[in-house]
C-alpha positions, 0 to 999 in steps of 0.5 A: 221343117218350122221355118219359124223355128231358130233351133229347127234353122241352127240344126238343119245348118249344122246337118248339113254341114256336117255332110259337106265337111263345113265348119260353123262358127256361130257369133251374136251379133245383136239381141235378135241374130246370129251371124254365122261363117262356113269353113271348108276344109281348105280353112276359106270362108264358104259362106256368110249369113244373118240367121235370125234369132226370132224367124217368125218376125222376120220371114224376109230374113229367112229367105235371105238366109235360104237364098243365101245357102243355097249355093252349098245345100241347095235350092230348097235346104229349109223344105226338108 
């Protein structure tokens, strides 16, 4: 999967969401990221995260992101 790639990021999250019955709602909070809220079926918050809207400058970010997730998709969620 293109680490560097938003869209790539923003489908892989809602995939698999869809397969463990998360809800994503997406919000902008500045210019450059999105921070994102999942939703398990019981309406509590499962998750939180800053998904950067330009990955390839900061790569940081994205290992949070990942690390950040990985408690709902696993260690290697962003590796396909």
């Amino acid at each position: 999967m293109e680490r560097d790639d938003y869209a790539a990021i923003r489908d892989r999250i809602a995939m698999l969401s869809r397969q463990r019955r998360l809800r994503c709602d997406w919000s902008e909070t500045t210019k450059r990221q999105r921070f994102l809220l999942l939703w398990d079926a019981e309406g509590r918050v499962a998750a939180r995260a800053i998904v950067p809207l330009y990955p390839a400058e900061t790569p940081m970010l994205v290992d949070l992101l990942e690390r950040g997730l990985a408690h709902l998709f696993g260690a290697d969620w962003l590796e396909d």
